[in-house]
C-alpha positions, 0 to 999 in steps of 0.5 A, spaced: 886 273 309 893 273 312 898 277 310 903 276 303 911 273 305 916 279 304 922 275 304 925 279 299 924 286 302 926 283 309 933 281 306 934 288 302 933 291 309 937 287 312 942 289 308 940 296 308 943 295 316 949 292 315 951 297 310 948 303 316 955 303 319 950 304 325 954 297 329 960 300 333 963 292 332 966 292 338 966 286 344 958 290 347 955 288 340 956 281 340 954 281 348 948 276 348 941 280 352 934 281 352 930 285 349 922 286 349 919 291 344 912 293 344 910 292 337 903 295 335 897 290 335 895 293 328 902 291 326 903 284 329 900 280 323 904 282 318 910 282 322 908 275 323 907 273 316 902 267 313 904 260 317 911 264 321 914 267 314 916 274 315 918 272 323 922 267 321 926 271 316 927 276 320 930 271 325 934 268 319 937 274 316 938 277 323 940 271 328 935 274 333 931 269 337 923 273 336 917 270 340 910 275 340 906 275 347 899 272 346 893 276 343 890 276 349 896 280 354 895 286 349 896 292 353 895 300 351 894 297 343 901 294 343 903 286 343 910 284 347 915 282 343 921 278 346 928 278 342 935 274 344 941 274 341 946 278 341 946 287 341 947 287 334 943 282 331 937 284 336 939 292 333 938 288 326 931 285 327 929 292 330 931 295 325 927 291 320 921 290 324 921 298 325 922 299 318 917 295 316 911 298 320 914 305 318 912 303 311 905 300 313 904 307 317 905 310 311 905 318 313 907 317 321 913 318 324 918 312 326 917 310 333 920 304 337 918 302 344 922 298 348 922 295 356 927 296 361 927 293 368 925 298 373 931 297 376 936 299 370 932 305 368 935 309 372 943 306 368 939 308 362 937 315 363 944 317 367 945 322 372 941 327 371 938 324 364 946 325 361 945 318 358 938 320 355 939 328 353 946 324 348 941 319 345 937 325 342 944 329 341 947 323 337 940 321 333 936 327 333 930 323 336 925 324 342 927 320 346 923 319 353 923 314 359 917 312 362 915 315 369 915 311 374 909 313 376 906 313 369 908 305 367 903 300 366 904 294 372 902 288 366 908 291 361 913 289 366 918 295 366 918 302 365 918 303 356 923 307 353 920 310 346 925 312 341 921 317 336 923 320 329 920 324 324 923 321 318 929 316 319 928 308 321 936 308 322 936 314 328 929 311 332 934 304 331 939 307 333 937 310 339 935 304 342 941 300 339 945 306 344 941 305 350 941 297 349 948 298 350 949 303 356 952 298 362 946 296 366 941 295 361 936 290 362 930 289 359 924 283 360 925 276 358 919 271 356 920 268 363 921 275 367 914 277 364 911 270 366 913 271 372 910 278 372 903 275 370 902 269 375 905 275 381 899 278 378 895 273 378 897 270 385 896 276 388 888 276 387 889 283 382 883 284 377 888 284 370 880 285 365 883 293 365 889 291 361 886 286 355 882 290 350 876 294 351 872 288 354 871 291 361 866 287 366 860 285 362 853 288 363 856 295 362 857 295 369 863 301 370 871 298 370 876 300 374 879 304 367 873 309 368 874 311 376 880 314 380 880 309 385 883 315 390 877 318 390 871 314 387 870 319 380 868 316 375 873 320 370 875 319 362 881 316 360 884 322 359 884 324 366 887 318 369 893 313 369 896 308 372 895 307 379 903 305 381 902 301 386 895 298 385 895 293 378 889 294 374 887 301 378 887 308 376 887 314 379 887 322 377 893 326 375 897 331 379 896 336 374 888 335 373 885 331 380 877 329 382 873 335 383 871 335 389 876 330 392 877 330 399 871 325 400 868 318 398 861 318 398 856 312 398 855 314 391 862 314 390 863 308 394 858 303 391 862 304 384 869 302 387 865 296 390 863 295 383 870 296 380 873 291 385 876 296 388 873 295 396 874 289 400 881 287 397 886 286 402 889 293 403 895 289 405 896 288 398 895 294 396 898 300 400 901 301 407 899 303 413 891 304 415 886 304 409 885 311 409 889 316 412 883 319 415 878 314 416 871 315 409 871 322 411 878 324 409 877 320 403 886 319 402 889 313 402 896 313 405 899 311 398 906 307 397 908 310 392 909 317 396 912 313 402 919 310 404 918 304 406 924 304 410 924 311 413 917 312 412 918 319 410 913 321 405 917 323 398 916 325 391 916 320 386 923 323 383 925 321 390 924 314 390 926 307 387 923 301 388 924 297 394 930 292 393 926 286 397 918 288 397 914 288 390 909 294 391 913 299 396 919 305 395 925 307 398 929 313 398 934 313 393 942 311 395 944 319 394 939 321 396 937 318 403 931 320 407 932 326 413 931 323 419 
């Protein structure tokens, strides 16, 4: 059954926000920008309404242009969501949608989570996360960027998640402060198309990210292994590999027991998961093992420059400016050579 229109509570919300005194009502607030909300699935329906009413309300009472991502791009429970128009109307439509998903999660904290470029990240979190650490002071919210090393290649960015125990207007605001920090940017409907089809281009197995289906006849998938050292793991135990789209791999701080070596048992189950065979030159630098099958190390790019070919620490690297998939060092913080 689809869900009842809730025009009438759209408008009392949108006008809960003009009274707010969240909006500075500055020359940045009528700057025009994207914005890409992750929107949990199970919300999706009733943001949309029966036949489009609720969306198309929220775009009437706001002024923002809303558009959701297909079903079937849905990744980690959450369906994209696209705005445009200007930070201020943006800042409204969030702020409906926010409350609106707050009173169907009767119980549960207020969470907005948002995309940004991987390159306008850093804007975001300031020199030394200052940027972060006034958003919190000013809002009273959990405010945490995404690691790098932590982001889901299919979302496109790295996700800013605003959370507050009780108040819809500070997980608003939150973000509405970060949208406005000079050099914000954020995915749009073709910057995410663009990023699908390179996916896809590339020859990269996108089944781990849609639902649960996996590969048929129970056959084990990439989400269950840690392709660094073919473990078969529980989800808990792994993440997103940052350079490989559609692999895991263990975390650093609870890494595969035994991990040094790729046995034939091991090995069959990466054939499984697709992850053997592939073109390396599409996945990682240099040689395909850094030790051969004995070692068992993959030379990983996103512990490398690119440019020096140092190995670095995670914090000390950005995305390469001209080659998707690699890292260089940061501009303050150069290689030693």
């Amino acid at each position: 059954m689809e869900p009842e229109p809730l025009k009438e509570k759209i408008i009392a919300l949108g006008s809960q926000f003009d009274t707010s005194g969240m909006m500075l009502g500055d020359e940045t607030d009528t700057t025009e920008m994207n914005l890409c909300v992750l929107t949990p699935d199970a919300s999706v329906a009733m943001l949309i309404g029966k036949m489009g009413s609720n969306v198309n309300e929220i775009k009437a009472v706001s002024g923002a242009n809303i558009s959701f991502a297909k079903k079937e791009t849905s990744a980690q429970g959450s369906r994209k969501c696209f705005h445009v128009g200007t930070v201020a109307s943006i800042a409204k439509a969030l702020y409906i949608e926010t409350a609106l998903i707050a009173d169907l999660q009767a119980g549960s904290s207020c969470s907005v989570a948002v995309v940004v470029n991987n390159n306008a990240a850093g804007a975001v979190i300031g020199k030394g996360g200052a940027n972060l650490k006034d958003v919190r002071e000013q809002t009273g919210c959990h405010v945490v960027m995404e690691k790098m090393a932590e982001s889901n290649p299919i979302i496109g960015g790295r996700v800013l998640t605003a959370r507050h125990q009780t108040s819809v207007h500070s997980a608003t605001q939150a973000v509405y402060i970060a949208m406005r920090c000079p050099g914000f940017a954020s995915p749009s409907v073709s910057d995410d198309r663009q990023n699908m089809s390179g996916m896809a281009a590339g020859g990269f197995d996108m089944s781990g990210f849609y639902g649960q289906q996996g590969m048929q006849g129970g056959a084990v998938r990439a989400a269950d292994v840690c392709c660094m050292h073919g473990k078969r793991r529980g989800k808990q135990n792994l993440q997103m590999h940052p350079t490989m789209p559609g692999s895991y791999m263990c975390r650093s701080d609870d890494p595969c027991k035994g991990a040094g070596g790729v046995d034939a048992t091991s090995m069959a189950s990466m054939e499984m998961c697709g992850l053997v065979g592939q073109p390396f030159g599409q996945q990682m630098t240099g040689a395909p093992m850094a030790a051969g099958l004995g070692g068992g190390v993959y030379n990983d790019s996103a512990n490398m420059c690119a440019v020096h070919g140092k190995r670095r620490g995670a914090r000390n690297l950005q995305p390469h400016s001209s080659a998707p998939g690699l890292f260089q060092c940061l501009e303050t913080d150069q290689c030693k050579l």
